[in-house]
C-alpha positions in Angstrom: 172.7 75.2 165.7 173.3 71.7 166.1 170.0 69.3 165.4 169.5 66.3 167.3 167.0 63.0 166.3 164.2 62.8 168.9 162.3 59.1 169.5 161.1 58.1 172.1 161.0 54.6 172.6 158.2 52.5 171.8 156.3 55.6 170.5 158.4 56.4 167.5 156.5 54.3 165.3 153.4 55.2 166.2 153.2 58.0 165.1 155.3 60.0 162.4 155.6 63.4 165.2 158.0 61.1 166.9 160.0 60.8 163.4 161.8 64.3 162.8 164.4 66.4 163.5 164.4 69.6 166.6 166.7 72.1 166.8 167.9 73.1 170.3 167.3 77.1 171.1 168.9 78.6 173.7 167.0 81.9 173.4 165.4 83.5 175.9 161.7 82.4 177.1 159.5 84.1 179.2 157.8 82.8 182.3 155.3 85.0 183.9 153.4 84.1 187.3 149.5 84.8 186.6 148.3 82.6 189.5 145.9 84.4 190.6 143.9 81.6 192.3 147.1 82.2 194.9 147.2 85.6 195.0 145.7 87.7 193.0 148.5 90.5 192.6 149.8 87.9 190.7 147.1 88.0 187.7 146.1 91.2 188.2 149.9 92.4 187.8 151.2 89.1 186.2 149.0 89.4 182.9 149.2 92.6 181.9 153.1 92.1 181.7 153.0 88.6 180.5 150.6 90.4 177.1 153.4 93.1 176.9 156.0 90.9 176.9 154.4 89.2 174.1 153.7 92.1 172.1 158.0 92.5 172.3 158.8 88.2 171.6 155.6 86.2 170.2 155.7 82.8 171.1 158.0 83.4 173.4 155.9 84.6 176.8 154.1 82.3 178.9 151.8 82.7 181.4 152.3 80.1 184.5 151.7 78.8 188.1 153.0 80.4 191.0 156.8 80.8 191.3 156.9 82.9 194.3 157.0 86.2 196.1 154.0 87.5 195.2 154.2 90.5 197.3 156.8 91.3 194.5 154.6 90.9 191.6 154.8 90.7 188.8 156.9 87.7 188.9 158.7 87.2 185.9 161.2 84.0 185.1 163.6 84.2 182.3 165.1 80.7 181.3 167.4 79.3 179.9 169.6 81.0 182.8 166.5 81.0 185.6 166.9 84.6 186.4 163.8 85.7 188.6 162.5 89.4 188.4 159.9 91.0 190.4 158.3 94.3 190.1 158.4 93.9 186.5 156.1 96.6 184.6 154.2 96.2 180.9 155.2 99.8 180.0 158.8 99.0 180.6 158.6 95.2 178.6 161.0 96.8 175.5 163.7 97.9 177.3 163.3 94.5 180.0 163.2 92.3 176.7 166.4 94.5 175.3 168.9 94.0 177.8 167.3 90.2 178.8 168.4 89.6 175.0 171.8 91.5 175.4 173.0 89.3 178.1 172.4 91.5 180.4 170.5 91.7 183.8 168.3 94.6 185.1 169.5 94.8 188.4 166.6 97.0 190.1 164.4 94.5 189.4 166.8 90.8 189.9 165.2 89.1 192.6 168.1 85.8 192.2 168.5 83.0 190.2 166.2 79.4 190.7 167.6 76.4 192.3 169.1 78.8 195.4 168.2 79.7 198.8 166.6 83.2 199.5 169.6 84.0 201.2 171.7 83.3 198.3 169.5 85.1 196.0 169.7 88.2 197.9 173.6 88.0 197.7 173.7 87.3 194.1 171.1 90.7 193.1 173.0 93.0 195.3 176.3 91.5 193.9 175.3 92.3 190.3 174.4 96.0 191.6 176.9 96.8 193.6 179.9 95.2 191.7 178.1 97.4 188.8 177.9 93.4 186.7 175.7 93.8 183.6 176.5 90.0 182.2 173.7 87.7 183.2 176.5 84.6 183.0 179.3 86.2 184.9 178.5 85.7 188.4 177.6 82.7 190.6 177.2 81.3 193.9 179.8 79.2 195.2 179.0 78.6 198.8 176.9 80.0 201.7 177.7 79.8 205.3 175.5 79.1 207.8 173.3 81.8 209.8 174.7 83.0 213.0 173.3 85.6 214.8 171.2 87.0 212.2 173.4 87.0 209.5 174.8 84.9 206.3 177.6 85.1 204.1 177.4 84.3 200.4 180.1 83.5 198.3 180.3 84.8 194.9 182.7 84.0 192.3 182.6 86.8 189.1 185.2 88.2 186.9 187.3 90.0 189.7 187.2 86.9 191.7 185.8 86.0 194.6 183.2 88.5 197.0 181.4 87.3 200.2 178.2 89.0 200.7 176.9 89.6 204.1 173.3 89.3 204.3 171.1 90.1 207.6 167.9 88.0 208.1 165.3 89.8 209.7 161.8 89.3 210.5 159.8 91.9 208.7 156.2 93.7 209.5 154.4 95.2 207.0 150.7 96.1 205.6 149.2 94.7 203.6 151.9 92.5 201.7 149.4 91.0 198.9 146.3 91.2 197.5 145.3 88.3 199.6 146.1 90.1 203.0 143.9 93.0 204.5 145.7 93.7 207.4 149.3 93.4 208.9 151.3 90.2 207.9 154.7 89.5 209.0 157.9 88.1 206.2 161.5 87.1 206.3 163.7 90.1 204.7 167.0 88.9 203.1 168.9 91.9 203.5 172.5 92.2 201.9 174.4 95.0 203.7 178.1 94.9 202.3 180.2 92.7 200.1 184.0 92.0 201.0 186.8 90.9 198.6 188.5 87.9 199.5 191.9 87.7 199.8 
């Protein structure tokens, strides 16, 4: 791996933890939502993972604020390539880290990738599954077109070319959707219902 000098200016002589030489690592780091002063699915869910993630990768598991969705919990976020996962269990941590650290994404659980729009991230996990795409690197979004009428379409570009994704956005009912919420709550529902080639 290629090593880079780090100072940062003004600081550097200060102090001699300025003066030394990093390494950048581009393996995968774990991200686990345990804000439970938000909800608390996401602690009561979110830790138990987080400590059997770390039994798999030491050092490489961190518990952190909210990143969302916590009637999906546990949230998980795997970096360097911003996969999100929800639903994640501890008993199933080995075989999650495995295929993380293949390359590979577990598609029952993908909930997108950060930086995109809901809408977009519901294309992009039903892409991977139905296209039957294990790389994590080999699709992306390359455009989405505005709602009309209830419905989006996603473009995404993978190894076959190019796929729009039509997704239907519905307002959902449901009970109770997190720990937070007792009774009947209402949420939007991203729902991808068919993916066409294009031409």
């Amino acid at each position: 791996m290629a090593t880079a000098f780090w100072a940062l200016s003004g600081l550097a002589t200060l102090s001699p933890v300025f003066q030394r030489e990093f390494s950048a690592d581009d393996g995968a780091v774990y991200l686990v939502c345990a804000h439970g002063k938000h909800d608390a699915c996401c602690a009561l869910r979110g830790r138990s993972v987080a400590a059997a993630l770390a039994a798999e990768r030491p050092d490489r598991v961190w518990e952190c604020s909210h990143i969302g969705g916590e009637r999906f919990a546990a949230n998980v976020l795997v970096l360097p390539l911003g996969l999100v996962y929800g639903r994640v269990l501890p008993f199933a941590a080995p075989e999650f880290v495995a295929a993380t650290e293949r390359g590979e994404v577990v598609g029952a659980l993908l909930r997108g990738r950060i930086g995109l729009k809901p809408v977009a991230q519901a294309a992009l996990a039903f892409a991977y599954e139905h296209l039957a795409i294990r790389e994590a690197a080999a699709l992306r979004v390359v455009g989405v077109r505005a709602v009309q009428e209830g419905e989006a379409a996603v473009r995404v570009r993978g190894p076959h070319g190019d796929v729009d994704v039509t997704v239907r956005i519905e307002r959902m009912r449901g009970e109770r959707l997190t720990c937070a919420q007792s009774g009947v709550g209402t949420y939007w529902a991203f729902r991808p219902v068919a993916a066409t080639a294009v031409e």
